[in-house]
Backbone as a chain_set.jsonl record, in Angstrom:
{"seq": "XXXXXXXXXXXXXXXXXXXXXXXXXXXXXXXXXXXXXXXXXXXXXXXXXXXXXXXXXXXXXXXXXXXXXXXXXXXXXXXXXXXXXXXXXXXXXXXXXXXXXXXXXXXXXXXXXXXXXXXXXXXXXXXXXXXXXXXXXXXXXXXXXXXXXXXXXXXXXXXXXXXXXXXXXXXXXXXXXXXX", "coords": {"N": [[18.979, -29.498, -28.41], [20.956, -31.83, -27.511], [21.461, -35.062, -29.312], [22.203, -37.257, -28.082], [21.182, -37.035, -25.272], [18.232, -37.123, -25.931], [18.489, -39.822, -26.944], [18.739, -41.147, -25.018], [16.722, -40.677, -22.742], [14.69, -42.319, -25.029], [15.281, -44.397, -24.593], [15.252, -44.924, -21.326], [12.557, -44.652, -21.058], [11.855, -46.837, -23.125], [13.061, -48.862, -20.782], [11.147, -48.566, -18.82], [8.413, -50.113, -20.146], [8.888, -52.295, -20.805], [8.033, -54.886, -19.401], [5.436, -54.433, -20.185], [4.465, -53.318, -23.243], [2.205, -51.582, -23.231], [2.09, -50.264, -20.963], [1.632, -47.744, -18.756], [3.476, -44.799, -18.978], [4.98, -41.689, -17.459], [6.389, -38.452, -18.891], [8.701, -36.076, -17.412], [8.855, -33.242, -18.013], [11.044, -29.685, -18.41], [9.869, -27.847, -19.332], [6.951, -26.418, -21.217], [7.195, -25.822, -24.028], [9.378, -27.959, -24.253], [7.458, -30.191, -24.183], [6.39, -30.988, -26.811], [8.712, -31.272, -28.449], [9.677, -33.593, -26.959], [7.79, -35.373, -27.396], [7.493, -35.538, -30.171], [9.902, -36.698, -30.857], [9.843, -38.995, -29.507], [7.436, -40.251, -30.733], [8.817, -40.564, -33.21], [10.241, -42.225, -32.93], [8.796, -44.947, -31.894], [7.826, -44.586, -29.364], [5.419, -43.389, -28.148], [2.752, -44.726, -27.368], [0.753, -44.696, -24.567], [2.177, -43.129, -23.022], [2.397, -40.401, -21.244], [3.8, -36.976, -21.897], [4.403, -34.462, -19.647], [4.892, -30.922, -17.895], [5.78, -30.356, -14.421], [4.044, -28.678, -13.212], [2.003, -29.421, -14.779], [1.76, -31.965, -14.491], [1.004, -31.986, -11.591], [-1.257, -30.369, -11.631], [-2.882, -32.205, -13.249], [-3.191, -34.544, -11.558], [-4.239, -33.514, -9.435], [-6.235, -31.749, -9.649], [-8.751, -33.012, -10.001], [-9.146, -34.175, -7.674], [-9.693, -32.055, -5.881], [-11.869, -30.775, -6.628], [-15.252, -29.151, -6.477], [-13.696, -27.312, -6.204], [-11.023, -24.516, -7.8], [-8.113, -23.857, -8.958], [-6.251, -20.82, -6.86], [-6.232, -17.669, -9.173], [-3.784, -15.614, -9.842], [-4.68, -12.717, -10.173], [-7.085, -12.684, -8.467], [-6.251, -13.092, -5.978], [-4.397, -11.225, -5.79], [-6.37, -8.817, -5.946], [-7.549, -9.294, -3.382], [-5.487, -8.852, -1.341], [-5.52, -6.66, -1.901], [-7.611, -5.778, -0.866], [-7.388, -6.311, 1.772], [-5.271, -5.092, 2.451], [-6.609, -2.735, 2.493], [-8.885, -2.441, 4.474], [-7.896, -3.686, 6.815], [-4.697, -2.233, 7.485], [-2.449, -2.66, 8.767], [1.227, -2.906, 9.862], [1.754, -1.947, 7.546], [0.771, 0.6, 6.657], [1.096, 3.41, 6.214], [1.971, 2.786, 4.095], [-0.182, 1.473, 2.369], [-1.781, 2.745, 0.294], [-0.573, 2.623, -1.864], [-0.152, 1.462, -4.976], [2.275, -0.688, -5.662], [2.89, -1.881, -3.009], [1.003, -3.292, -2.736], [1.294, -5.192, -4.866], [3.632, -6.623, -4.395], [3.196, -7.636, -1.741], [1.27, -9.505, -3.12], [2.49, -11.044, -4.69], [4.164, -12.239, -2.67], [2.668, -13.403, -1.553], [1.363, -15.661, -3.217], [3.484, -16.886, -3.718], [4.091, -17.896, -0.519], [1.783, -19.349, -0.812], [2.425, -21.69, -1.691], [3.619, -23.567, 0.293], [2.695, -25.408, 2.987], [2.262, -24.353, 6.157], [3.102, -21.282, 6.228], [4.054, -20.452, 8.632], [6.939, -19.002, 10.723], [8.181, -19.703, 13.904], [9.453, -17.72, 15.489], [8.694, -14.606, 14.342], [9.494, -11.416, 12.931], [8.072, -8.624, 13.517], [7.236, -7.245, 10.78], [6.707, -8.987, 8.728], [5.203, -11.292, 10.28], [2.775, -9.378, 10.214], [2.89, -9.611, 6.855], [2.289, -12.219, 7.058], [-0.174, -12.172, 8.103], [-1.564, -10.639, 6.28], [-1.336, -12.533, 4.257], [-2.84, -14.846, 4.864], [-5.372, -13.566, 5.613], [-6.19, -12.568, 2.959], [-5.911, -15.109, 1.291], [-7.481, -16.898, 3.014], [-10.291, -15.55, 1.907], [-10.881, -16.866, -0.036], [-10.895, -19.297, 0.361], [-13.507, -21.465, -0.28], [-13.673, -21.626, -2.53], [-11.682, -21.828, -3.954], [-8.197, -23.283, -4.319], [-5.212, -23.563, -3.3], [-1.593, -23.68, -4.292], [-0.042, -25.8, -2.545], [-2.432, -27.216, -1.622], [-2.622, -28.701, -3.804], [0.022, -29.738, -4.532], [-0.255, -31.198, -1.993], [-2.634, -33.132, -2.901], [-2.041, -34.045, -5.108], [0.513, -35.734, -4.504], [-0.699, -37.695, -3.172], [-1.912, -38.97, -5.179], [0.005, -40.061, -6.778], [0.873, -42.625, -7.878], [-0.718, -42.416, -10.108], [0.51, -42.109, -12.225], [2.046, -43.723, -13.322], [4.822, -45.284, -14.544], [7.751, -42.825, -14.285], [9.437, -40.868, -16.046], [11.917, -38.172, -15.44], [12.932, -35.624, -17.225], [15.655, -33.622, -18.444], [15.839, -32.223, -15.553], [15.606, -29.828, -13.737], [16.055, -26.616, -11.033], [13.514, -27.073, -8.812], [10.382, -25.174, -7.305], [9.845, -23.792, -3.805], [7.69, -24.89, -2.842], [7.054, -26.827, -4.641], [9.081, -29.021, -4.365]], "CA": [[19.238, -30.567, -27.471], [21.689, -33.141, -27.947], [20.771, -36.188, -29.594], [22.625, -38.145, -26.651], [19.957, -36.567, -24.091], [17.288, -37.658, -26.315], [18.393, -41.354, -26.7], [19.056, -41.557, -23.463], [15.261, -40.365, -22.984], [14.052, -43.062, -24.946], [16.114, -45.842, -23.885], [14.33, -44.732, -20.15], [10.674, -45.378, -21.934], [11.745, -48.324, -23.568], [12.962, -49.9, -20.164], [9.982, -48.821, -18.365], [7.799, -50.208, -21.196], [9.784, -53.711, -21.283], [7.152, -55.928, -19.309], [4.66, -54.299, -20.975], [5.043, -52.041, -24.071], [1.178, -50.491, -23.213], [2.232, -49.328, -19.562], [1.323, -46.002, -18.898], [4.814, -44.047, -18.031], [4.995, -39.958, -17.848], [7.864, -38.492, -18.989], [7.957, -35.03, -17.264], [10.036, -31.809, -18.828], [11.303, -28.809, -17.896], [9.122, -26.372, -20.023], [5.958, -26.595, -22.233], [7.605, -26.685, -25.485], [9.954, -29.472, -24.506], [6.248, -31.478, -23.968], [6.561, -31.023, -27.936], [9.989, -32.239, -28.74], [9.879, -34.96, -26.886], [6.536, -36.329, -28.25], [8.358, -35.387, -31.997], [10.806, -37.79, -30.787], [9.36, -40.291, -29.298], [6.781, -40.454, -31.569], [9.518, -41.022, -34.364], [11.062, -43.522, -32.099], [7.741, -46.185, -31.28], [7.584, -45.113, -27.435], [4.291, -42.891, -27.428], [1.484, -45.707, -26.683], [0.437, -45.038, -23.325], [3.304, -42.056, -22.293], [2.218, -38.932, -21.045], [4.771, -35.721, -21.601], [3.666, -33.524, -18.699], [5.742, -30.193, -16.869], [6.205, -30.605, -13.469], [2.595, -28.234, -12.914], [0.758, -29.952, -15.336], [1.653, -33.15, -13.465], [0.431, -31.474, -10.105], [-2.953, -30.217, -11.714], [-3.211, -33.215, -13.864], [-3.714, -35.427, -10.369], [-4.813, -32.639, -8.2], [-7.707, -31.222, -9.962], [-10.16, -34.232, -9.553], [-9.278, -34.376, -6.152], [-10.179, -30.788, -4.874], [-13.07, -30.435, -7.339], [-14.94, -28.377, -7.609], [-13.042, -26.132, -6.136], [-10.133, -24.474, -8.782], [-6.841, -22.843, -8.755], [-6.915, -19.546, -6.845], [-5.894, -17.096, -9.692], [-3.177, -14.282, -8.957], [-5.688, -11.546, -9.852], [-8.235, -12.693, -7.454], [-5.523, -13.284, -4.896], [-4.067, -9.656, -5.743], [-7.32, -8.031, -5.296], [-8.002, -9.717, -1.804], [-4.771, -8.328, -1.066], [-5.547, -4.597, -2.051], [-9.039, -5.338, -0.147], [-6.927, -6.637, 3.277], [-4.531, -3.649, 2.805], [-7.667, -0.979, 2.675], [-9.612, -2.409, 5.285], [-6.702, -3.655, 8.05], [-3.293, -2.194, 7.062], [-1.387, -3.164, 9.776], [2.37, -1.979, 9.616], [1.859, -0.703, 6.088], [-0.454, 1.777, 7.292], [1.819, 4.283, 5.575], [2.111, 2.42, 2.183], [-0.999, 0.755, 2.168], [-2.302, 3.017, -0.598], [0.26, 2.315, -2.97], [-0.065, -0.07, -5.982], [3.283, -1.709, -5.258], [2.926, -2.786, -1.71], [-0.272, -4.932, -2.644], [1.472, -5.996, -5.81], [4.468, -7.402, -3.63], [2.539, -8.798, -0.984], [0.495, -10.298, -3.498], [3.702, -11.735, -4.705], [4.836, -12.674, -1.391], [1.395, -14.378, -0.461], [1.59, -16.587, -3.617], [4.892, -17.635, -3.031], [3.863, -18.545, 0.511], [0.79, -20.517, -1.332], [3.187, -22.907, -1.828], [4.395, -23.818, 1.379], [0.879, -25.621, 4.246], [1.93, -23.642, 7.056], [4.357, -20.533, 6.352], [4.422, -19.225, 10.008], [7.928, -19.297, 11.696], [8.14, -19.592, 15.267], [9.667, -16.19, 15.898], [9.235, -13.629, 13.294], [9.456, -9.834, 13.216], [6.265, -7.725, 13.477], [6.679, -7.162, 9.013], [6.954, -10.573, 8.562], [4.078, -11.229, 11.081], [2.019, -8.825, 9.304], [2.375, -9.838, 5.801], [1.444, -13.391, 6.943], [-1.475, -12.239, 8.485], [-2.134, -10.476, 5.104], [-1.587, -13.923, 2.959], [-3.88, -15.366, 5.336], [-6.8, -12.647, 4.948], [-6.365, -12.917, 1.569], [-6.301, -16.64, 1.072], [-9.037, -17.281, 3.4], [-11.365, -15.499, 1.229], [-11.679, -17.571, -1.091], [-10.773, -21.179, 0.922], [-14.613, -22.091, -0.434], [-13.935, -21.984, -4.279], [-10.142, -22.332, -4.768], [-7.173, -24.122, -3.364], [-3.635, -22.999, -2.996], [-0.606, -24.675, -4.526], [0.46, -26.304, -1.089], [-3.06, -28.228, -1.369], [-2.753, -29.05, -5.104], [1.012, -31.008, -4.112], [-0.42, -32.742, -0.91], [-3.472, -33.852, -3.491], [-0.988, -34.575, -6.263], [1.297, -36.718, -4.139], [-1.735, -38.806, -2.418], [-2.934, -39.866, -6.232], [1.146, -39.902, -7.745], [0.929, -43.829, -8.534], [-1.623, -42.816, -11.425], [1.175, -41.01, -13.556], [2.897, -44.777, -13.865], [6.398, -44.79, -14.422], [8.084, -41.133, -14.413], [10.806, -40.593, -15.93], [12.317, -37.135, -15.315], [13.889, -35.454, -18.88], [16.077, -32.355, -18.229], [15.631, -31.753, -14.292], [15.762, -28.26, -13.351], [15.491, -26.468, -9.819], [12.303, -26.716, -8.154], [10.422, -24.329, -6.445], [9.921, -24.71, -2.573], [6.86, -25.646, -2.803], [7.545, -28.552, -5.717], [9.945, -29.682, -3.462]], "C": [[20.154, -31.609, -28.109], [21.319, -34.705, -28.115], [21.118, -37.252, -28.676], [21.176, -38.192, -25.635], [18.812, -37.357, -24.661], [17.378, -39.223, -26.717], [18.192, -42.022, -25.356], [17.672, -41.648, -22.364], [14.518, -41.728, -22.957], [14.227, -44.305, -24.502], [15.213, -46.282, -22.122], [13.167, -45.022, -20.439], [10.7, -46.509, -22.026], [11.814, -49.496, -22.225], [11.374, -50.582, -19.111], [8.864, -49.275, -18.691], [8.252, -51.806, -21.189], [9.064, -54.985, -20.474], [6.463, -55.682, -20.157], [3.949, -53.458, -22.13], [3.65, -51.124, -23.776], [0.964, -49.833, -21.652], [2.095, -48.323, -19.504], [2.642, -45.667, -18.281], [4.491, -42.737, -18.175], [6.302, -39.786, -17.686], [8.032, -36.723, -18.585], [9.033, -34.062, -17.477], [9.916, -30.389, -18.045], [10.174, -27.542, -18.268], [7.794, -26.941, -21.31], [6.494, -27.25, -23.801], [8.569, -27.852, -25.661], [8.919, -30.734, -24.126], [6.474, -32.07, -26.093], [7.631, -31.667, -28.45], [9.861, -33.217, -28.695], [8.745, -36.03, -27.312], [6.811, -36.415, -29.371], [8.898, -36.59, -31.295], [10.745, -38.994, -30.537], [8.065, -40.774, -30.507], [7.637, -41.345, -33.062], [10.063, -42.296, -33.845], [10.408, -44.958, -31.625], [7.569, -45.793, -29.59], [6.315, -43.866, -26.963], [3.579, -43.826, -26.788], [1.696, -45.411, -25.195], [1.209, -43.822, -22.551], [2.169, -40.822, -22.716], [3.113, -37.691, -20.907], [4.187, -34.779, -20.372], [5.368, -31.932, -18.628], [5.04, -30.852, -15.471], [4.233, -30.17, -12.729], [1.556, -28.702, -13.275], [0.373, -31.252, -14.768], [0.716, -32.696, -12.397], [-1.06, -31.696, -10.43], [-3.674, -31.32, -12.221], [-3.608, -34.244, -12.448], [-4.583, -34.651, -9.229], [-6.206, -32.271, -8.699], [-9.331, -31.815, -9.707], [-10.491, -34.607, -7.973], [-9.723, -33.611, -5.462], [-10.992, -29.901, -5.756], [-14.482, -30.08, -6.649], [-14.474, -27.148, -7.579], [-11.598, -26.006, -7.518], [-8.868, -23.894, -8.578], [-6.996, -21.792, -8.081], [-5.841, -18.804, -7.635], [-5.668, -16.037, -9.145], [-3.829, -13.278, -9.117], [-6.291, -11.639, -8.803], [-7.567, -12.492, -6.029], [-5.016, -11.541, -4.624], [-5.18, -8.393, -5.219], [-7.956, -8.306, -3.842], [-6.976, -9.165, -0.814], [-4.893, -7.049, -0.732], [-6.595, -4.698, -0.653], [-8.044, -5.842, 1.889], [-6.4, -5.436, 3.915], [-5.448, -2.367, 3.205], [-8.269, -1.674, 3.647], [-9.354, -2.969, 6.886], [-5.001, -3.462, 7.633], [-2.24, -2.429, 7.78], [-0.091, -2.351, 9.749], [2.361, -1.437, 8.357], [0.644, -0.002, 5.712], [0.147, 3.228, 6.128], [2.148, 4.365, 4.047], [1.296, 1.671, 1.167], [-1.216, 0.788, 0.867], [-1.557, 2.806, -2.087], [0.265, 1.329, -4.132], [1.177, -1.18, -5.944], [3.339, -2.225, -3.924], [1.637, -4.067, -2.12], [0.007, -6.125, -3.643], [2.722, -7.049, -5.201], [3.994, -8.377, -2.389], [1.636, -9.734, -1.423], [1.727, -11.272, -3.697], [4.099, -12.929, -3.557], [3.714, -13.931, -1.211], [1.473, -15.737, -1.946], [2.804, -17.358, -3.811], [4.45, -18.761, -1.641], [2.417, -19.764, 0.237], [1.114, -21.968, -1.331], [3.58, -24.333, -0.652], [2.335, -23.66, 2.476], [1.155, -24.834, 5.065], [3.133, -22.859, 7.202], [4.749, -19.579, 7.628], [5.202, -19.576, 10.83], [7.464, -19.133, 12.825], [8.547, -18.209, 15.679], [10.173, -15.175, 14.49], [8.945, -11.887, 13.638], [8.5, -9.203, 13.012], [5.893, -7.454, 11.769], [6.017, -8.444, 8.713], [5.416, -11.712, 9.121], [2.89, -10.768, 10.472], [1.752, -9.085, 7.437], [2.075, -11.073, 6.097], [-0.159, -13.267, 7.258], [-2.275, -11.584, 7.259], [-2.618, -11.74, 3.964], [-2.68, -14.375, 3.579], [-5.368, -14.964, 5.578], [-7.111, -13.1, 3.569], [-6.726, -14.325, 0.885], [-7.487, -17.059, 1.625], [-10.227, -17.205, 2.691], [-12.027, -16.171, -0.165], [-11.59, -19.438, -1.29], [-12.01, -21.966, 0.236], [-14.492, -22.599, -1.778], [-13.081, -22.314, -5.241], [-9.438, -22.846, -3.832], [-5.558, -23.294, -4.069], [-2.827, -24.298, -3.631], [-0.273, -25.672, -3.755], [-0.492, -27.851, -1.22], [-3.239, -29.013, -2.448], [-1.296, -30.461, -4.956], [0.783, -31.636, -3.046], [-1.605, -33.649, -1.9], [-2.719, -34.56, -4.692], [-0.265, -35.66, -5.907], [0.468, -37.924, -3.633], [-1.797, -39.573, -3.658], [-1.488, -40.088, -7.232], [1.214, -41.419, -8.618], [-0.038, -43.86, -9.843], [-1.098, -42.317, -12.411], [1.924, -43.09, -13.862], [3.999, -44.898, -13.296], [6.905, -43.469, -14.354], [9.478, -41.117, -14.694], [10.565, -38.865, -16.416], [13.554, -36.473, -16.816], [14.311, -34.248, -18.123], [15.644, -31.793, -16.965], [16.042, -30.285, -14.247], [15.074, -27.826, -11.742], [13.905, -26.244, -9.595], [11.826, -25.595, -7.108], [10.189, -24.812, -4.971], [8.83, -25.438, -2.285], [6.42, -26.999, -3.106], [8.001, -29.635, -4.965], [9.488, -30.71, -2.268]], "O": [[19.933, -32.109, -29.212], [20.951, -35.425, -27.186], [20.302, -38.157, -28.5], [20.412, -39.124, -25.387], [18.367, -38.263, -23.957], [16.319, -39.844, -26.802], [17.67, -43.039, -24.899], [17.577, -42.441, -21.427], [13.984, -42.297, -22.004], [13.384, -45.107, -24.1], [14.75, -47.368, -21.776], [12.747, -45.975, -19.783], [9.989, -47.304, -21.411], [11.173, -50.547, -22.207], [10.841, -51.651, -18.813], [7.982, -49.091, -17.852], [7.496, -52.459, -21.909], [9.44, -56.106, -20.817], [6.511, -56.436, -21.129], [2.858, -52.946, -21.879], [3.791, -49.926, -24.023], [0.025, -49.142, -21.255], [2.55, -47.711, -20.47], [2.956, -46.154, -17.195], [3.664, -42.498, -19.055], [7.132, -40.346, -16.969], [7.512, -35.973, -19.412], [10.14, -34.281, -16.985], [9.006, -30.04, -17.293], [9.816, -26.593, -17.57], [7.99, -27.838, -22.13], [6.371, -28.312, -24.412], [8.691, -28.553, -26.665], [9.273, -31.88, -23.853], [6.646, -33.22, -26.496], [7.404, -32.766, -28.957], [9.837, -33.994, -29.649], [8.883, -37.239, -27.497], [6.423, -37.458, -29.896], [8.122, -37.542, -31.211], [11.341, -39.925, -31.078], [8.135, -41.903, -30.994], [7.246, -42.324, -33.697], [10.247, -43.295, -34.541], [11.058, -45.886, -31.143], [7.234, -46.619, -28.74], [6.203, -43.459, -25.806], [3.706, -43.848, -25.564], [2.703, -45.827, -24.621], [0.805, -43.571, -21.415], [1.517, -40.472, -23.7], [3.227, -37.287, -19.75], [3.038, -34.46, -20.675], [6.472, -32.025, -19.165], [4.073, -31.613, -15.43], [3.472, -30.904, -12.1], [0.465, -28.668, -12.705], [-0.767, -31.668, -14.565], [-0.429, -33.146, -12.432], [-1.852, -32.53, -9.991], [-4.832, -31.549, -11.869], [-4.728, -34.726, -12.623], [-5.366, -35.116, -8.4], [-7.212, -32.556, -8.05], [-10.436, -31.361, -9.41], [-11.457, -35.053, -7.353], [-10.223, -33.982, -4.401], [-10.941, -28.671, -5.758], [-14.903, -31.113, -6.129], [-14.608, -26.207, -8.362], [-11.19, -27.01, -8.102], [-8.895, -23.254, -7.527], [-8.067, -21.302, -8.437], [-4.676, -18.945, -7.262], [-6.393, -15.403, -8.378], [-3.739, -12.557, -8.123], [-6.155, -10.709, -8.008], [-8.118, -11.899, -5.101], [-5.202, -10.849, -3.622], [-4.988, -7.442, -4.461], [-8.769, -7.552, -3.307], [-7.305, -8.974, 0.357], [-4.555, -6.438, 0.282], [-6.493, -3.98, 0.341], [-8.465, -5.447, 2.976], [-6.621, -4.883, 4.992], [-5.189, -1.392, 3.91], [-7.84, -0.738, 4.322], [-10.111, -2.845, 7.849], [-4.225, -4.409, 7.505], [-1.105, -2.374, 7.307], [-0.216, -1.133, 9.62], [3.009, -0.414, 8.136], [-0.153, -0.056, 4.776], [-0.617, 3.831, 5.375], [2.414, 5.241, 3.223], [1.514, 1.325, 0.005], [-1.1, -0.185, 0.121], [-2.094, 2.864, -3.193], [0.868, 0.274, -3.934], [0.992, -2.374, -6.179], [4.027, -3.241, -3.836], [1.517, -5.261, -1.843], [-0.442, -7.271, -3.649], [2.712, -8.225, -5.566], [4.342, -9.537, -2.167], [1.161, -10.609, -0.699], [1.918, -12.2, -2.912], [4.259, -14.143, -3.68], [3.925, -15.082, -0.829], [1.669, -16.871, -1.51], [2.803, -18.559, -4.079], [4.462, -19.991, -1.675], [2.159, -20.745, 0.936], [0.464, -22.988, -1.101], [3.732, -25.546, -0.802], [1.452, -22.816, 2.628], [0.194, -24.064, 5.091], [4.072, -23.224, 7.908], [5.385, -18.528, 7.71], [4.823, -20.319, 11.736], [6.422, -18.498, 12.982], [7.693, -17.595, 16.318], [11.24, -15.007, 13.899], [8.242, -11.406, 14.527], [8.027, -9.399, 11.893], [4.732, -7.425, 11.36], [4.824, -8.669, 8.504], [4.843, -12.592, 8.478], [1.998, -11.567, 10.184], [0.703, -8.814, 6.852], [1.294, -11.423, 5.212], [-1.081, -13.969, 6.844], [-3.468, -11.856, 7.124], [-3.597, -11.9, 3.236], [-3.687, -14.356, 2.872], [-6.321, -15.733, 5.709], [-8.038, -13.808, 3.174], [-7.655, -14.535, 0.105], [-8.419, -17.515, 0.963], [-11.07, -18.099, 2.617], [-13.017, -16.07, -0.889], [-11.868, -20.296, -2.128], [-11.768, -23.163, 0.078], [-14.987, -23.646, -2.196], [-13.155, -22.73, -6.397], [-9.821, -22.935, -2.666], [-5.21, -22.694, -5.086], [-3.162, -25.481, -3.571], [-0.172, -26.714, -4.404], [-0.064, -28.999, -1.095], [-3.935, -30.019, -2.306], [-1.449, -31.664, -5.168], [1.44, -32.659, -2.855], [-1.563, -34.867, -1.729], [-3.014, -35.702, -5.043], [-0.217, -36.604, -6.697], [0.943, -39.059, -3.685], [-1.756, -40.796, -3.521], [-1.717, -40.286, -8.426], [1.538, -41.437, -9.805], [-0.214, -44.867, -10.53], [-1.734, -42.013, -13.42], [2.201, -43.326, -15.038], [4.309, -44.752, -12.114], [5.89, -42.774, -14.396], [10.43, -41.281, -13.931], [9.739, -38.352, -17.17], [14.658, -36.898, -17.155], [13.568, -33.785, -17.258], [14.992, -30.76, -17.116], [16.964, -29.852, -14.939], [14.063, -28.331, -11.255], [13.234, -25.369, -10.142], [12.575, -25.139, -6.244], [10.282, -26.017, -4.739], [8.867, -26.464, -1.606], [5.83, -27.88, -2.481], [7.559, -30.781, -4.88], [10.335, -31.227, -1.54]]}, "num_chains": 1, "name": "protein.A"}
C-alpha cells in the first residue's frame, strides 16, 4: 500500500478524533488482513484509542447480531441441505435434474445470493426463475425460527449504524447487492 493512502487514512481519524481524541470512529477495510495493517499503522501513529477496524460484514454482524438474537446467521450448509431437501420432495421444473448434486449446489448458490436482497420476486418472471424462487423460499423458511438472512442482518445493521461512530471508509471496493 502506498504510504500516501495510509496518511491520508490517518489524517481521516485524526479529524474525526479532533473534538474529542476518545470518540469512538470505525475505520472499515476492504479485506480481513487490511483490519491488521491498518491497526499496525495506526497504532504506530497515536489514532487507536477508541477506533474500531471492521470489513464491511463484520460491521453488519458487529450491529446486527444483538439485534436478531438469538437467532444466528443461516449457514450455507444448512441452507444447501434445505435445498437438496426442497428439490427431493417438490422439484418443480427441475424434475429432470433434481437428482443431481449440481442443481442443488447452484440453487443453493442462487438462494444465498437472493438472501441478500428482502423481497427477490420480480413482477413478471419466467416459470425457472419462478421456480427457483419458490425453492429459496422453501429453503429459507425452514429455518426463519433460528437464523436470519443477510437482507435482515443490513436492515438490523442500518437501524443501530450510529453505534459504529464516525466511519471512515479505507480502500472502497464494489459492494455486493445486498451491501448496497
Amino acid at each position: 500500500m502506498s504510504r500516501d493512502l495510509y496518511l491520508e487514512l490517518s489524517e481521516a481519524v485524526f479529524r474525526a478524533k479532533a473534538a474529542d481524541p476518545l470518540s469512538r470512529v470505525t475505520v472499515i477495510v476492504p479485506s480481513r488482513g487490511a483490519i491488521r495493517d491498518v491497526l499496525q499503522y495506526l497504532a504506530r501513529h497515536g489514532g487507536v484509542a477508541n477506533t474500531r477496524v471492521l470489513t464491511l460484514d463484520l460491521a453488519v454482524h458487529t450491529l446486527a447480531a444483538p439485534a436478531l438474537a438469538p437467532r444466528v446467521p443461516l449457514p450455507f450448509p444448512y441452507l444447501a441441505a434445505s435445498v437438496q431437501k426442497v428439490l427431493a420432495d417438490e422439484p418443480g421444473v427441475f424434475v429432470d435434474v433434481a437428482d443431481q448434486p449440481i442443481t442443488a449446489e447452484a440453487l443453493a448458490a442462487a438462494s444465498r445470493t437472493l438472501g441478500a436482497v428482502a423481497d427477490p420476486s420480480p413482477a413478471e418472471a419466467p416459470p425457472l426463475v419462478r421456480d427457483m424462487l419458490r425453492v429459496h423460499s422453501a429453503a429459507t423458511a425452514a429455518h426463519t425460527d433460528t437464523h436470519y438472512l443477510p437482507h435482515e442482518a443490513y436492515a438490523a445493521a442500518t437501524a443501530r449504524i450510529d453505534e459504529l461512530g464516525e466511519v471512515v471508509v479505507f480502500l472502497p471496493t464494489a459492494a455486493d447487492a445486498g451491501a448496497a
